[in-house]
Each structure stands twice: as C-alpha cells, then as structure tokens.
C-alpha positions in Angstrom: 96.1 110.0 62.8 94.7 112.7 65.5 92.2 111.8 67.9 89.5 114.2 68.7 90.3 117.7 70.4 93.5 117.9 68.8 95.1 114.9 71.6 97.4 112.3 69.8 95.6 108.9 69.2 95.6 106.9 72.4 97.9 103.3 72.6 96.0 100.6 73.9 99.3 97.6 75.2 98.0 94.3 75.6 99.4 92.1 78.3 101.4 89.9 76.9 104.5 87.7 78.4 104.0 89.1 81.8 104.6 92.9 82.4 107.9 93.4 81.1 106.9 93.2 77.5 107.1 96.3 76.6 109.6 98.0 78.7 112.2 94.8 77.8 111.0 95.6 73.9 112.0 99.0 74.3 115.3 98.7 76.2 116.3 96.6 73.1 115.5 99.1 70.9 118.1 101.6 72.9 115.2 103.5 74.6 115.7 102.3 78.4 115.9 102.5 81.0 112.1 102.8 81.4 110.3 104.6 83.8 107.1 104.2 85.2 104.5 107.2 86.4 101.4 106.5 88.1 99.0 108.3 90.6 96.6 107.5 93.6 94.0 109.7 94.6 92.2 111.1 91.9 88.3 110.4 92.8 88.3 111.2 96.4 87.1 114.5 97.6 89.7 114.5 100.6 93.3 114.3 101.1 96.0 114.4 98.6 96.9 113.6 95.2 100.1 111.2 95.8 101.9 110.4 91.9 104.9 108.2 91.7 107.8 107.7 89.3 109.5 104.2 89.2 112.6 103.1 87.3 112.8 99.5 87.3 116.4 97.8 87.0 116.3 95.3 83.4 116.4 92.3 85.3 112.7 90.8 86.0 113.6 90.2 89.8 111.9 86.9 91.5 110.4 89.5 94.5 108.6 91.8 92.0 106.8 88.4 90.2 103.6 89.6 92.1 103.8 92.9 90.7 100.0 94.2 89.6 97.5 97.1 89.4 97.5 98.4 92.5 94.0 98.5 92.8 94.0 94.4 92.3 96.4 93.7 95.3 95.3 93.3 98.7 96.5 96.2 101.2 98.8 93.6 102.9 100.0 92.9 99.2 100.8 96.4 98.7 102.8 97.1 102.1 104.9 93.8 101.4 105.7 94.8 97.6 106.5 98.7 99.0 109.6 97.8 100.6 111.2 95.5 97.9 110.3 98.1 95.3 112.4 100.5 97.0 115.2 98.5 97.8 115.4 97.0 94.6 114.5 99.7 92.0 117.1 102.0 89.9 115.6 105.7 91.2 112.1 106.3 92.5 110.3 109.4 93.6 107.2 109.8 95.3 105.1 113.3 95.3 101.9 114.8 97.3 100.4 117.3 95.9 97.9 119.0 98.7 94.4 119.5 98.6 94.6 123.0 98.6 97.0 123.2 95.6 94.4 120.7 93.2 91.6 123.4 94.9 93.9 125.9 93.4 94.8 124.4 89.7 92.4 121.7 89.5 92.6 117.9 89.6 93.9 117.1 85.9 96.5 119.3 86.2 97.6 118.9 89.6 98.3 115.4 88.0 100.2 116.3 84.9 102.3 118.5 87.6 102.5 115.8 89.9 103.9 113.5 86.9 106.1 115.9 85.7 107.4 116.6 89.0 107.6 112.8 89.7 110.1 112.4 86.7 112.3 115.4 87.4 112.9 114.2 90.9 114.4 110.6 90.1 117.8 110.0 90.8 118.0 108.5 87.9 117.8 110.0 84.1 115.1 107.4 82.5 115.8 107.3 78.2 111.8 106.4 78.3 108.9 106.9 80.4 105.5 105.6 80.5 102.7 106.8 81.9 99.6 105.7 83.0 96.8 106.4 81.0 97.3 109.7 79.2 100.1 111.8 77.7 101.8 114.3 80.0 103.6 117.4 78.3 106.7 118.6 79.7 108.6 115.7 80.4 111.8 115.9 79.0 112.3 112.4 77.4 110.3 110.6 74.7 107.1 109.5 76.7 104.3 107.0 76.1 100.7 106.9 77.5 99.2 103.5 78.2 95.4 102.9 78.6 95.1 100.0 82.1 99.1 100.9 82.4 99.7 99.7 85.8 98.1 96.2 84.6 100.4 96.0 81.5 103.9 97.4 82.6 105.9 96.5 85.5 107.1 99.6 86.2 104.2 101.6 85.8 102.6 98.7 88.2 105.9 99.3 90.5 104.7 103.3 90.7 101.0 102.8 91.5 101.9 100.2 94.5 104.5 103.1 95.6 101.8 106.0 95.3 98.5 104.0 96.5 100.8 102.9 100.0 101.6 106.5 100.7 98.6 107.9 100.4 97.2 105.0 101.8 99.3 105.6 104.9 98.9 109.5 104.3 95.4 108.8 105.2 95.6 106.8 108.3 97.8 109.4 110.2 94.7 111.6 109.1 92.3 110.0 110.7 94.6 110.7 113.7 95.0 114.3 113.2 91.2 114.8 112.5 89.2 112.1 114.0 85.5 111.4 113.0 85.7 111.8 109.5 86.7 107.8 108.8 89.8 108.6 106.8 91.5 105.5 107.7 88.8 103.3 106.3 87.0 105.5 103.3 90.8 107.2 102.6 88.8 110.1 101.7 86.1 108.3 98.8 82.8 109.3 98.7 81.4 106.2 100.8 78.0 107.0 102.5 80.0 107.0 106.0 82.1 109.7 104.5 79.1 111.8 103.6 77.2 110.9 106.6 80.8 112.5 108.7 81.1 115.0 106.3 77.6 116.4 106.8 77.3 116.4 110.5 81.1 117.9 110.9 81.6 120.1 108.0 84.3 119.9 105.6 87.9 120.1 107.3 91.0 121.8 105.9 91.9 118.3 104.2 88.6 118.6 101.9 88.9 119.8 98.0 86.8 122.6 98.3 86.5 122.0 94.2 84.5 118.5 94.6 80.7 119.3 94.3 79.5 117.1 97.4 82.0 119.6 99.6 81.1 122.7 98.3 77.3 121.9 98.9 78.1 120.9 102.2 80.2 123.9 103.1 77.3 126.4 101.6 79.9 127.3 98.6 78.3 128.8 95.7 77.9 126.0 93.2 80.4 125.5 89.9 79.9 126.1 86.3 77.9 122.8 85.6 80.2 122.4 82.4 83.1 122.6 84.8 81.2 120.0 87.3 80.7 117.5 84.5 84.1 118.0 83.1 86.0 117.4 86.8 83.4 114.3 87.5 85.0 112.7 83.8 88.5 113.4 85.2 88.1 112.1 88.9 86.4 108.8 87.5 89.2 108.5 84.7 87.4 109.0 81.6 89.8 110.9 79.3 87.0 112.0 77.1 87.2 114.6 80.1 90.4 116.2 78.3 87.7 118.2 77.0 88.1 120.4 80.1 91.4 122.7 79.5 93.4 123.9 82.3 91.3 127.0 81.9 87.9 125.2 82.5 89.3 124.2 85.7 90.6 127.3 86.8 88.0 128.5 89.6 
C-alpha cells in the first residue's frame, strides 16, 4: 500500500509492555541494536534545530525506568535523565543545526539532515533505527518511522530527552548573549512575551528569517503563501505538510 504523494504508508506502534517493545521485538529478530532519532526545535521561530541519535544498550536499566516523551517530563526530569543517558547508552550523538542554515534549506529538511547527520556520527553502527515520526532517506540501515515515537520507544524517548536539554540549555546561554528577547523562558516559541520582545527590538541574528512573524517584523517581503502554509504544517508536525518538497522550501 502507498500513502498519498507517493510517501510509504505511515506505522502507528502502540505502547505496549513499557517502551522496549519494539526495539527488544526487533533485537530478537537479528535487527539490533536499535537506535533512536529525535529532534527539539522545530516550531520556534528562534534558535536552533537540535536532533539526537541514541543507541540504547538491550538491557532495560532500572535508571532509564522514567524514560518518556520529552515533552511529558518536567525540565528537572529532563536534566536528571541527561546524564544517566549518556553514561549508560551504547553511542549517542547530538547535532545543532543553526538558524541560518534552516533559513537557508528550510525547516523539514534541515531535519532530515540533522537525522541523517545524527546517525552517521554515532560511535556505534546501529543494525536498526527508528525515528520519530516520519521516514528519513539516506540513512544507511533499514529504518522505521513511528507516529508519538518518543512515547512508544525507549530509545527514541532516550534521544528527545538528549536533544530537548541541549537546546534547552542552548537557549539559556542565549538569553545571556542577547538579553531582552526572553530566550531562557519562551526558548525561542512564539509566546506573546516573545512577540511583544521581538517587536520592540527587531529580530536578532538567532531569528529564522523564514518564520512569517519574523519576516513581518524585520520589513521582509512576505513568502509564497503556499510555501507559508506548507512550513506552518511542518513546524506544528503535521506530516500532511510533506506536501511541501525540498523545492517549495527553497527561498
């Protein structure tokens, strides 16, 4: 079966028997070990895009019981988890990909780069990888996308926490280097302190000149509105927004 615009149909994993499911079904079929790829950063219209590959050791370790969706754990959560990922993980890799490079290529690509990227560097050849929420060409093992990913795999879980606490972190010493904008608090989302900072200072060089709100802010001409609606399905992770090619992105 092929899904619409040519993408292969998407593979919905059910939690079931606590995250390991499906990486421990396929390291007994002779597919591990299993890597996780996930990203933080999509949405906001400041800072980077921060994507993280994870490659779990088989054995469901007591310290990673509270593993989750990053977006479910409390920050304090997050920053305790980070460290004991880390120590107690096969390989990981952790990449930032600028706001002037997703300017440059576009946000749905700078991700599939990112992921790519994210695999390559691991110290650590994984047999399987799965990502988070879409399929990503190029990588050079058999992959799977899972829809909710970092709520149904532990690894994938493993790579959010890694990628959400560095850019997380990313953003703080931000807020140091350019002060007024909030970017400790907001981390670069479009909260109506953001926009209220962003319209009495101007965009600064950490802005995606690509996002709509900055372009109007900065007196950029305005986007293809095909392009707009396309970029507003990918930032909010609809993946109906495939429907925008790399070449719809390209500015």
């Amino acid at each position: 079966m092929t899904a619409r615009n040519g993408w292969p149909p998407r593979v919905v994993m059910r939690k079931a028997g606590g995250l390991r499911t499906l990486e421990a079904a396929l390291i007994r079929s002779g597919l591990g070990p299993v890597a996780g790829v996930d990203e933080a950063g999509r949405g906001p219209c400041a800072g980077p895009l921060v994507v993280a590959a994870c490659l779990l050791a088989p054995k469901a370790y007591d310290k990673l019981a509270g593993l989750d969706d990053s977006k479910k754990l409390t920050e304090a959560t997050r920053e305790g988890l980070y460290p004991v990922i880390t120590r107690l993980a096969l390989a990981w890799n952790v990449v930032v990909i600028p706001a002037w490079e997703i300017d440059s290529i576009g946000i749905h690509v700078a991700n599939i780069e990112g992921m790519r990227r994210a695999v390559a560097g691991l110290g650590h050849t994984p047999g399987y990888v799965l990502t988070d929420g879409f399929r990503v060409p190029g990588i050079p093992v058999p992959s799977l996308p899972v829809i909710g990913g970092d709520a149904a795999a532990a690894c994938i879980a493993a790579a959010s926490i890694l990628a959400k606490v560095t850019r997380d972190r990313i953003m703080v010493e931000m807020d140091r280097r350019l002060p007024g904008y909030g970017f400790a608090a907001h981390k670069g989302y479009n909260t109506p302190e953001h926009t209220a900072a962003l319209n009495a200072l101007g965009p600064c060089s950490e802005h995606r000149r690509s996002w709509r709100n900055v372009r109007e802010t900065a007196g950029l001409r305005p986007l293809d509105p095909a392009v707009e609606y396309a970029d507003a399905m990918l930032a909010d992770g609809l993946e109906d927004g495939r429907v925008a090619t790399d070449a719809a992105h390209a500015r």
